[in-house]
MARGURO-759914 format. One record per residue: x, z negated, y negated of N, C-alpha, C, O in turn; residue in three letters. Coordinates in steps of 0.05 Angstrom, whole numbers, padded with zeros to 5 digits, always signed. Atoms other than C-alpha are relative to their C-alpha. Layout:
N
XZYXZYXZYXZYALA...
% end
This chain:
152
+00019-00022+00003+00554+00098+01331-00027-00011-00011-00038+00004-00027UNK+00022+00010+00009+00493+00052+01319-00002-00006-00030-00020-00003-00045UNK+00004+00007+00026+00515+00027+01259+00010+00018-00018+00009+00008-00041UNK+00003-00024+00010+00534+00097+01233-00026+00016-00003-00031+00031-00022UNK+00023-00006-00002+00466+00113+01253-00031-00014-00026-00050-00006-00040UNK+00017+00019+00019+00435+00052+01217+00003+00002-00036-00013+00002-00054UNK-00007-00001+00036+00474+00057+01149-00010+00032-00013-00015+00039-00036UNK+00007-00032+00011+00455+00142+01157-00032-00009-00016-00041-00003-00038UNK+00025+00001+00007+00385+00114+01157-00016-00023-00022-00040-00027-00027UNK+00011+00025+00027+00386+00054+01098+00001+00016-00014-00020+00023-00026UNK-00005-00025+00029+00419+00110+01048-00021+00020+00004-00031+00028-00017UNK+00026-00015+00007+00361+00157+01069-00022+00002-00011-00034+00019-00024UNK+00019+00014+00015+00310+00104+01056-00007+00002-00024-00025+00013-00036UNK-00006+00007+00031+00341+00078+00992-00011+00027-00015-00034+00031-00025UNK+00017-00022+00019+00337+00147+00960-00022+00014-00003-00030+00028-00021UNK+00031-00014+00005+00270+00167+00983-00014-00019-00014-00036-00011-00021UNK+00015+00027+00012+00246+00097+00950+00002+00002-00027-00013-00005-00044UNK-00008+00008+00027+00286+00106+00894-00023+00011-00026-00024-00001-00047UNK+00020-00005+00023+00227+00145+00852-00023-00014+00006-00043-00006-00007UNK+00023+00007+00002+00176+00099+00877-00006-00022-00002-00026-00033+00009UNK+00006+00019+00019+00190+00041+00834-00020-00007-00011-00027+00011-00026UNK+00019+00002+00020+00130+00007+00802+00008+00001-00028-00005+00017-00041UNK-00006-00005+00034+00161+00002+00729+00016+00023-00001+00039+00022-00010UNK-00012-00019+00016+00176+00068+00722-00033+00016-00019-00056+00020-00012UNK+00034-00008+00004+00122+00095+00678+00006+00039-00014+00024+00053-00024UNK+00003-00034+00003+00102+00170+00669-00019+00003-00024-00035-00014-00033UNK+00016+00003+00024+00073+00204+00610-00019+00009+00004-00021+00031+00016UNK+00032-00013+00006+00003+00211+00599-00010+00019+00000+00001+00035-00015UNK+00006-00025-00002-00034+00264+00614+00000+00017-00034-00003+00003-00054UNK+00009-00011+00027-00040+00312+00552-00031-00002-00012-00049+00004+00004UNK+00017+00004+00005-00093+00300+00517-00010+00029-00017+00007+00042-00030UNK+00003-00017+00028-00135+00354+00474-00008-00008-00022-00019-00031-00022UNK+00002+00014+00020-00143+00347+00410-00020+00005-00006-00033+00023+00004UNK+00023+00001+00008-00198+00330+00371-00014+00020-00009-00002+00033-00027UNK+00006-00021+00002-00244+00381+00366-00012+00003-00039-00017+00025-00048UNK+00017+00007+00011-00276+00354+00299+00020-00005-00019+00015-00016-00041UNK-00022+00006+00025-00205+00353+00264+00001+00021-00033+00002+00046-00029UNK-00002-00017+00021-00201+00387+00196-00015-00014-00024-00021-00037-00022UNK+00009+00017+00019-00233+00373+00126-00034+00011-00002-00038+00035+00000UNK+00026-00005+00004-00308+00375+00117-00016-00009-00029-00011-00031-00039UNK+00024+00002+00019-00366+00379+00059-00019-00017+00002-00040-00009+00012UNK+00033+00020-00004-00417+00326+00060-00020+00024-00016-00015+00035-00038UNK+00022-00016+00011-00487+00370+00053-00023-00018-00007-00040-00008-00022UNK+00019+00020+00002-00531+00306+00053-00009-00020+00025+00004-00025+00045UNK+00034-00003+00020-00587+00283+00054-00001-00013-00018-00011-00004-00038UNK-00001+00015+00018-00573+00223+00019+00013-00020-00019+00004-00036-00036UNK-00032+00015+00004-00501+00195+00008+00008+00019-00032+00002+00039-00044UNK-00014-00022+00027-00463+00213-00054+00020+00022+00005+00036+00016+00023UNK-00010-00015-00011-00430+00270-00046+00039+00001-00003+00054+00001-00022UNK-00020+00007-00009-00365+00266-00012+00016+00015+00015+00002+00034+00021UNK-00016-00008-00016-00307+00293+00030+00013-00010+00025+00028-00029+00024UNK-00016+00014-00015-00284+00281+00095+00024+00010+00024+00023+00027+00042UNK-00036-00016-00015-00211+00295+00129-00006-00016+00020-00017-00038+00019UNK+00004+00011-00035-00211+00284+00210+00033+00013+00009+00036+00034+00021UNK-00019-00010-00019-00135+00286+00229+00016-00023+00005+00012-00044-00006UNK-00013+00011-00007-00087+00255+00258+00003-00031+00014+00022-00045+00019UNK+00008+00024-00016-00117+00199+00292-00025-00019-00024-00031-00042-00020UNK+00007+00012+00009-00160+00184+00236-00013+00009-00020-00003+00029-00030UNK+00017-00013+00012-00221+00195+00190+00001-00014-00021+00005-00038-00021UNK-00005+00009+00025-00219+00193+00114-00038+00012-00009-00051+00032-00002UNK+00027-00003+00013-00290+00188+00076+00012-00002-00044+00020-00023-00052UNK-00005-00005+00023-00275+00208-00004-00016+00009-00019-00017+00033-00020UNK+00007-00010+00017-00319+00208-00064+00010+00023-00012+00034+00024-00016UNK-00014-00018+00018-00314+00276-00103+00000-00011-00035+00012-00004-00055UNK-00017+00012+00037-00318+00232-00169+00026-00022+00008+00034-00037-00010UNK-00023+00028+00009-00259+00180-00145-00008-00016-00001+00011-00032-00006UNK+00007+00029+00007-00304+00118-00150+00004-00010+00027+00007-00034+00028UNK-00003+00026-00020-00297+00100-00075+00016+00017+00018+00017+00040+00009UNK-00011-00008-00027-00258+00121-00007+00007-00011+00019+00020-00031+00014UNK-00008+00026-00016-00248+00089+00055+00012+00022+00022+00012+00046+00017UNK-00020+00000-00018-00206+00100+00119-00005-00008+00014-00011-00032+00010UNK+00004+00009-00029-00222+00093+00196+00022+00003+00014+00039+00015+00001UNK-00020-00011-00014-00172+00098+00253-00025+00006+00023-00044-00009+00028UNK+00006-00005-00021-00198+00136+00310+00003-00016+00022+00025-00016+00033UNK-00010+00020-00037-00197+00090+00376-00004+00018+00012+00019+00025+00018UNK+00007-00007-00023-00228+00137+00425-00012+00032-00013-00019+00032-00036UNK+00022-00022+00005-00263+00214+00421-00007+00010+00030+00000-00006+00047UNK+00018-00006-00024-00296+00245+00481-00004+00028-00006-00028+00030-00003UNK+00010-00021+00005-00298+00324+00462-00020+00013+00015-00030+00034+00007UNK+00017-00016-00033-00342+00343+00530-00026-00019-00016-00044-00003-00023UNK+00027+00024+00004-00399+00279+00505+00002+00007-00018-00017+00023-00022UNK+00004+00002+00032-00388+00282+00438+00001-00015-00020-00006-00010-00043UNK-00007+00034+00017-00372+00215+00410+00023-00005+00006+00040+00001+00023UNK-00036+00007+00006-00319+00183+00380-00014-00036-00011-00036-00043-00021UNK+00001+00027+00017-00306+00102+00361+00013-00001-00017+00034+00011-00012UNK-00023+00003+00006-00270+00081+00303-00007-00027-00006-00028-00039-00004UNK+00000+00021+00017-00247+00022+00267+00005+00006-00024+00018+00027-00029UNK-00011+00000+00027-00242+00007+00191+00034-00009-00006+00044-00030+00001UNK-00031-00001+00014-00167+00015+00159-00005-00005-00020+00003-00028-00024UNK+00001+00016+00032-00185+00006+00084-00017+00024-00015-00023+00047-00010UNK+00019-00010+00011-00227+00018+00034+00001-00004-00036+00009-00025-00046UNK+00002+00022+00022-00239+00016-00039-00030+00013-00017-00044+00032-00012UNK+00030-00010+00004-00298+00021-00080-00019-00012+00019-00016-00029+00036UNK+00023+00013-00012-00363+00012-00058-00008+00027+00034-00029+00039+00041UNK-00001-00022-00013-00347+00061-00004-00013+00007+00034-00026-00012+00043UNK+00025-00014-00014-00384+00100+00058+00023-00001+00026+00047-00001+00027UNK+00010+00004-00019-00393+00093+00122+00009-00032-00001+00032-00034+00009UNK+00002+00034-00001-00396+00007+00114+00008-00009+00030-00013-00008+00043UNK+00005+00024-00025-00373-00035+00185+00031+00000+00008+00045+00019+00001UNK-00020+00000-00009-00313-00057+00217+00007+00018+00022+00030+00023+00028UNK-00003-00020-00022-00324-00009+00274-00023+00013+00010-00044+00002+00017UNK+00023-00006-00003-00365+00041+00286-00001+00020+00027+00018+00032+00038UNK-00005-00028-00023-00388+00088+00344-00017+00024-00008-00035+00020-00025UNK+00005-00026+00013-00407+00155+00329-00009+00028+00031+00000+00030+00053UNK+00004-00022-00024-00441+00220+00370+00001+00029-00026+00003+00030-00051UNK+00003-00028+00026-00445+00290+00333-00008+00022+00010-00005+00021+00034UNK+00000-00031-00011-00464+00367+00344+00013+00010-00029+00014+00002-00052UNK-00018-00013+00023-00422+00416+00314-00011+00030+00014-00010+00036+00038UNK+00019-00021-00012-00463+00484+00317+00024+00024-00028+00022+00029-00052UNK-00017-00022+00023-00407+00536+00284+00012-00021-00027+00026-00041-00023UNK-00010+00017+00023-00391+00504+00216-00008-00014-00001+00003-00028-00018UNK+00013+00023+00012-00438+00453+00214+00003-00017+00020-00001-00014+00044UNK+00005+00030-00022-00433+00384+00243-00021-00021-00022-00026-00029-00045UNK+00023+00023+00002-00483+00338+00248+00020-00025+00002+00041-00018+00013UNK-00010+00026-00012-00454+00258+00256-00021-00025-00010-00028-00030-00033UNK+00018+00020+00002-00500+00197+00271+00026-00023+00006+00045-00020+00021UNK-00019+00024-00003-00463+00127+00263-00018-00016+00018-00040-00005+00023UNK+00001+00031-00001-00477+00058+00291+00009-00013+00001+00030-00006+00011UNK-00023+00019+00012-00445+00000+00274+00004-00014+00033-00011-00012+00053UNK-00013+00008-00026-00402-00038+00330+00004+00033+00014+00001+00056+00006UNK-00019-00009-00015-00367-00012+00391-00016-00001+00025-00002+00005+00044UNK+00009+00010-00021-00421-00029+00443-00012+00025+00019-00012+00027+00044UNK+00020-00023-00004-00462+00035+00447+00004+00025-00020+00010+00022-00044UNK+00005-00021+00010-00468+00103+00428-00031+00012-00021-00049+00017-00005UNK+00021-00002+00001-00526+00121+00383-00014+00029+00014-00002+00045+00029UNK+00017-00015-00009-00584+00167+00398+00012+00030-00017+00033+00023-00026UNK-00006-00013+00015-00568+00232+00361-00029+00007-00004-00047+00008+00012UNK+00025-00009+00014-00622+00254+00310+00003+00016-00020+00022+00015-00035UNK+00000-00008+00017-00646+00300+00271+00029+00028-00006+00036+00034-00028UNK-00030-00009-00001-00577+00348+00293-00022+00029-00021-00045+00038-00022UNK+00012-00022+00020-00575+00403+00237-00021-00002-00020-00032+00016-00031UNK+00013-00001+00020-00613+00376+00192+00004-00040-00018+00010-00044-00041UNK-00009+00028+00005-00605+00293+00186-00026-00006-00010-00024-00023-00027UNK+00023+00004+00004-00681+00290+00177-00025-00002+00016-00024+00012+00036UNK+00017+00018-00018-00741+00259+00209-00012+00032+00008-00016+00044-00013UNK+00024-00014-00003-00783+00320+00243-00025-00001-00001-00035+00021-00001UNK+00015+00005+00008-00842+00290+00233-00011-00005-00029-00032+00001-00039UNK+00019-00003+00031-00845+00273+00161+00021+00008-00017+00016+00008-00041UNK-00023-00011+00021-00778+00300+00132+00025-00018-00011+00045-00007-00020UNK-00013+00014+00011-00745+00230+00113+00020+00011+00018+00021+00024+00039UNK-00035+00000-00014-00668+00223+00120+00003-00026+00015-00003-00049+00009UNK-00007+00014-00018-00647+00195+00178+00024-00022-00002+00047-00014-00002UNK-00014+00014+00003-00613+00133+00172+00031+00000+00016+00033+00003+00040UNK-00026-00005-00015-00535+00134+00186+00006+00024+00005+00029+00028+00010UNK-00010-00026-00008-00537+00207+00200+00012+00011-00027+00006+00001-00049UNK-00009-00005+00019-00496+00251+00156+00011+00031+00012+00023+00039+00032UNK-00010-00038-00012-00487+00337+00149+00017+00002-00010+00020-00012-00031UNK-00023-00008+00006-00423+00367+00141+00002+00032+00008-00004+00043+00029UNK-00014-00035-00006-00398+00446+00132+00031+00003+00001+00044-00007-00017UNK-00033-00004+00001-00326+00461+00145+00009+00008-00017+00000+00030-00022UNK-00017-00011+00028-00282+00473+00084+00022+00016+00021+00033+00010+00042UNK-00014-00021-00007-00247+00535+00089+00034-00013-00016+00054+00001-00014UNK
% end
């Protein structure tokens, strides 16, 4: 009887254990998607004027004459903060936004997004100038910042 008792209570063990393997791995929460995905208008202030596609894990910067384009991969976005990091994927031409990795903050007020760069992965910059990419005090364009309207 004991060891009817004992073997009732290893097989009970066993299968309550059985899902609580360390290598079993579960999938990832869902994530949402980027809020900032779709194609946008460069409006200025001081870049050549350009296009830029935000999907699929990854941001494309495109002259509208063809002389340059380059390629980020998304690493990270934050839709609640508002920043995203990426790295450089490729480029050709003498092409826009320059660094091996950059981190990025933005406002997006209806169609328009604002986005301030800085180069590296270390920090977030300050955001400036949102909605306009220009100094309030004397009008200059704000370095690294860049306006965009949503293409329909």
């Amino acid at each position: 009887m004991r060891i009817s008792c004992l073997a009732t209570l290893l097989t009970v063990a066993t299968v309550a254990l059985a899902g609580c393997s360390s290598d079993t791995t579960a999938a990832p929460p869902p994530t949402k998607p980027f809020e900032l995905d779709g194609p946008w208008i460069y409006l200025g202030p001081s870049d050549a004027p350009h296009d830029l596609a935000i999907s699929d894990g990854s941001m494309g910067f495109t002259d509208v004459a063809g002389a340059w384009a380059s390629s980020f991969t998304i690493k990270s976005y934050d839709n609640e903060l508002h920043h995203f990091q990426l790295s450089f994927s490729s480029g050709t031409g003498s092409y826009l936004p320059v660094g091996d990795s950059l981190s990025g903050v933005y406002d997006l007020s209806g169609s328009l997004l604002t986005l301030q760069f800085a180069k590296g992965l270390a920090a977030y910059p300050p955001l400036q100038g949102a909605g306009t990419c220009t100094s309030a005090t004397d009008g200059a364009p704000i370095p690294d910042c860049k306006l965009y309207i949503k293409k329909n």
